[in-house]
N, C-alpha and C positions, 0 to 999 in steps of 0.2 A: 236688778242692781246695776248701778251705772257701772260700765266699762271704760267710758271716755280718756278717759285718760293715760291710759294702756294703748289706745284703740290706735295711734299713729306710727308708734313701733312698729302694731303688729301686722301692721298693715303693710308698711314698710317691706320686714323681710319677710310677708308674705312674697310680696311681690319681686323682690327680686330673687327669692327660692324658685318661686315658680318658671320665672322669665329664663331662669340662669340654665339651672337644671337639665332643663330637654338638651341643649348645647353643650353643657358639660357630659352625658349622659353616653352620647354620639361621638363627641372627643374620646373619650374612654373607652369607645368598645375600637373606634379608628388603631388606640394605641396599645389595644392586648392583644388587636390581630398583627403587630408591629416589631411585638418583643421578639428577642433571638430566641431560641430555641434550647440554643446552649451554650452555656460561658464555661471561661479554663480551670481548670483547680485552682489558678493562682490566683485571679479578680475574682473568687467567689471569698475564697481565704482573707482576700484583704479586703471586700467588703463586710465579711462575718467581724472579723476584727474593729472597722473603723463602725459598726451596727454597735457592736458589743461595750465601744468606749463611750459612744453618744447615749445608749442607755444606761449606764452606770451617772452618767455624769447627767442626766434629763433630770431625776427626782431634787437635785438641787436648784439646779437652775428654776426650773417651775415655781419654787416654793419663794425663791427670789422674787421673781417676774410675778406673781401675784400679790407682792407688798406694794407692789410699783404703780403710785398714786398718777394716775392718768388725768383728772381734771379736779380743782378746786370749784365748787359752788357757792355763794356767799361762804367762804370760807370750811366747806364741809367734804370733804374727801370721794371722789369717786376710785374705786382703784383696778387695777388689772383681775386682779379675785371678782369682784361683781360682773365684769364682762364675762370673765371666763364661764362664770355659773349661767348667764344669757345664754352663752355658747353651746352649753353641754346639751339645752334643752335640744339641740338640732344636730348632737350626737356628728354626722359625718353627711349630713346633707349639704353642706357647704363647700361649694369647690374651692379649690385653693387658692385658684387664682382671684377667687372672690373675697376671700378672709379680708381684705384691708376695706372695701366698702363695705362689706357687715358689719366690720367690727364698730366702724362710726359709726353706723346706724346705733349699733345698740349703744353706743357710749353717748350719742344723742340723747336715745332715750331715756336714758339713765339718769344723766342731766335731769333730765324734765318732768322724771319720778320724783328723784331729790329735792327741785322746786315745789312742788305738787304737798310734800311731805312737812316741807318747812313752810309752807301756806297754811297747812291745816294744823300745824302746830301754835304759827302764831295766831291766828282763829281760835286758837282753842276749841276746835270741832270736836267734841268728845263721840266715842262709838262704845256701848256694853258690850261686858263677854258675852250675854246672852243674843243680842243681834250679830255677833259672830258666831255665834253656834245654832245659829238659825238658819244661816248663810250654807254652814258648812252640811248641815244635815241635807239643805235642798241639793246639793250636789251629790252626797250622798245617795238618796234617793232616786237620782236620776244615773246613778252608776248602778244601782241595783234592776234599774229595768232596762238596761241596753245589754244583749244577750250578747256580744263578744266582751264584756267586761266580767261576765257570771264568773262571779267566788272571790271578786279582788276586790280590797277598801281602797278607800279613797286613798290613803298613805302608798300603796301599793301600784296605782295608776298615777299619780304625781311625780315616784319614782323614776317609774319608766318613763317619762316627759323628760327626767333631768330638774324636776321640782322637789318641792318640799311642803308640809303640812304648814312650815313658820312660814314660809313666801307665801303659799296661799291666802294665810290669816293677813299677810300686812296689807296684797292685793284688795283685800274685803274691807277691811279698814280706810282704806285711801277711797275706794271706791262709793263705798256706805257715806264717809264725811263729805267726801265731794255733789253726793247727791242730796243728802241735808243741806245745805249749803246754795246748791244750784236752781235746785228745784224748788225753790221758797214762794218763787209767782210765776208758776207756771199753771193756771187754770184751765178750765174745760174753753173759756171763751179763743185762749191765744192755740190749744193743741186745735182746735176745731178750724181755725184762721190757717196754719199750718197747715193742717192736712189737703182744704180746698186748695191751697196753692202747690200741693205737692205730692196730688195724689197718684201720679209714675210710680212712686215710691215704696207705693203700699199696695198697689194691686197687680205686679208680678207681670209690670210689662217691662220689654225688656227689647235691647238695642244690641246689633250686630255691627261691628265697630272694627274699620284699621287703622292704623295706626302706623305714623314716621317718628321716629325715635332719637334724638339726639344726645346721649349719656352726659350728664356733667356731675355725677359722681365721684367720679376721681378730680376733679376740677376744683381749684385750692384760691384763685385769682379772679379779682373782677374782670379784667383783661381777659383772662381763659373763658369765665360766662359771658364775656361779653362776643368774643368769637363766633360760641355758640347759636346765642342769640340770633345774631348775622346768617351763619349756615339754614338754620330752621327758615328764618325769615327767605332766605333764595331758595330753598326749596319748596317753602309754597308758592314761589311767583311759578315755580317749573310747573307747578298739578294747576296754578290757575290761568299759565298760558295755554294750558289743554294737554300735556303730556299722560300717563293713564299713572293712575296713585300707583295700581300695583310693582309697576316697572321703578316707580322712582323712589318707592318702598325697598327692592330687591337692591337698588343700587347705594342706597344714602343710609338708612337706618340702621342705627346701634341695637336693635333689639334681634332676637334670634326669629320672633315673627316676619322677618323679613322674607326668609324663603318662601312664607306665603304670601307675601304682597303685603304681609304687616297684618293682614286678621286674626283677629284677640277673639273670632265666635260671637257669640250670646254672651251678655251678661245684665244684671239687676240696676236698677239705680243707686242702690246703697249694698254695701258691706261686701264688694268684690274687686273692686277698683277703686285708685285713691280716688280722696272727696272732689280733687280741681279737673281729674281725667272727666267720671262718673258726671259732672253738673256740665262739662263741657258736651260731651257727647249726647246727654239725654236735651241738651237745649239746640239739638240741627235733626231737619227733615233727613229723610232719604236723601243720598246725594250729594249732599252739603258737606263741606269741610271748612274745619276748624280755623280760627287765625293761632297762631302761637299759643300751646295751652304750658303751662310751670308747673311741674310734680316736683315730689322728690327724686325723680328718678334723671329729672334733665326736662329738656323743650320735644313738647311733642305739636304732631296737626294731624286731624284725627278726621276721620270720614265715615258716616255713617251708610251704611251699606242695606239695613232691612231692619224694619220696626216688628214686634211679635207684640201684639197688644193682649193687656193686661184680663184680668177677670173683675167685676163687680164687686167692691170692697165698702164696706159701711163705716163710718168713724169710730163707733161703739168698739166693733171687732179690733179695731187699732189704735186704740188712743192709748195703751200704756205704753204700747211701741212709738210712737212721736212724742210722748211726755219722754221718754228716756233720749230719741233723737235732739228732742231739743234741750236733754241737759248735756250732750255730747258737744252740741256747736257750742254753748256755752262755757263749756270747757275748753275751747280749743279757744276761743278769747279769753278766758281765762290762763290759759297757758301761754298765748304771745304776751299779754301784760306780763307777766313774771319774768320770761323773758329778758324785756327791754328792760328794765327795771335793777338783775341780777347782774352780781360780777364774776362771773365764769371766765376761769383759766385755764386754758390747755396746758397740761404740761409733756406733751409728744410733739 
């Protein structure tokens, strides 16, 4: 089943869960070995009290703050209630300091679900109950044979995610139409042409990667990327006058990988790093560094450090995996057109 469409969210705050995390993780244990010991009768009194007024008075405001229409889509509603339910699926993984770049993220993509939605609407992409309960039994199935889920339904582990049985069904739906839809000329002759050109992809070779990191996340202004831009750019003139990545990793990068000189490890050419990090990195030798690479995440320049070569893959064994890759790219052209095309309002 296609995921594409999903696939940039979650990719998203995969990545800055992951990035953030270790940093926040370390910040945290820095500031419980920090706390005092013991506070007066009196600041404990007047903190119980001013605790006690902000939770009486929390279940209202909430209830406010989640009518609060956050962006108009060709004229269709995103609101504070659809992030929040984003939100919940990551429960208290999110650091605080991070709440304002998640929460765009998700309101991004929420966005882009919205378009996605109102695409296949006016398509008239139709999906049966029965190819949703087709959908929903294969998961199913696959929660009956993974032994840490033994004795739970599907309702049951959706739960625990901060999901629901209805978001699942619409996920299938958007999912199911987009690949009707996508996949209408994608033959043996064009997945087969694919795969020769991009076969890193499928046989599990895989690149040791640092990485210099410039954040323009919080970054609101062309001006402010434009800055950016400029800093990344003198920093690679620094690594290609010959100074060593690792030091000028440890000195300049927004990323927490810096303490190690910016190494991000081992990783695959698809589904662990964004699409513009992942095609950068997999296209340099050993050695070699990147010019300016643009993620979601800000300007990176990226140096490959140690190639792990792949294993022996035939096209047969992977062709419904590149027939789904290539309705994924096609989706993401599909979603820039919608895009440029939409009249999206922020209203924050």
């Amino acid at each position: 089943m296609l995921k594409g469409w999903y696939k940039p969210l979650g990719v998203v705050l995969g990545g800055i869960l992951c990035i953030q995390l270790s940093a926040f993780a370390a910040e945290k244990e820095t500031k419980k070995s920090s706390v005092p010991a013991k506070k007066t009768t009196e600041t404990s009194s007047k903190k119980e009290t001013t605790a006690s007024k902000e939770k009486e008075a929390a279940p209202a405001k909430q209830e406010d703050d989640s009518k609060k229409v956050l962006a108009t889509v060709n004229g269709e509603n995103v609101s504070q209630e659809d992030v929040n339910q984003m939100l919940n699926r990551f429960g208290k993984q999110v650091p605080e300091e991070q709440m304002p770049a998640v929460t765009k993220q998700i309101l991004d993509g929420l966005i882009t679900q919205k378009l996605i939605m109102q695409f296949i609407r006016d398509s008239k992409i139709e999906v049966s109950q029965a190819e949703i309960e087709k959908e929903l039994n294969k998961v199913r199935e696959d929660i009956k044979t993974n032994p840490s889920l033994e004795g739970k339904t599907l309702e049951q582990v959706l739960e625990t995610h901060g999901s629901s049985i209805d978001t699942m069904k619409s996920d299938i739906i958007i999912s199911l139409s987009l690949e009707k839809n996508l996949g209408k000329d994608i033959d043996d002759k064009k997945t087969k042409a694919y795969f020769d050109e991009n076969k890193a992809a499928y046989d599990n070779t895989e690149r040791r990667a640092s990485h210099i990191l410039v954040d323009t996340r919080q970054m609101k202004t062309d001006a402010e990327l434009a800055q950016a831009l400029e800093k990344i750019k003198k920093i690679k003139t620094e690594v290609d006058s010959g100074k060593d990545f690792a030091e000028v990793a440890k000195q300049y990068s927004d990323c927490p990988s810096k303490d190690k000189g910016g190494d991000l490890n081992f990783f695959k050419r698809k589904g662990q790093m964004v699409e513009p990090f992942a095609a950068a990195a997999f296209a340099l030798k050993v050695g070699q560094v990147s010019d300016p690479v643009k993620t979601p995440f800000g300007y990176h320049i990226i140096k490959v450090t140690e190639i792990k070569k792949g294993n022996d893959v035939k096209f047969d064994d992977v062709k419904q995996v590149i027939k789904q890759n290539l309705m994924e790219e096609k989706a993401q052209v599909l979603i820039k057109q919608l895009l440029e095309k939409a009249k999206i309002e922020y209203k924050t």
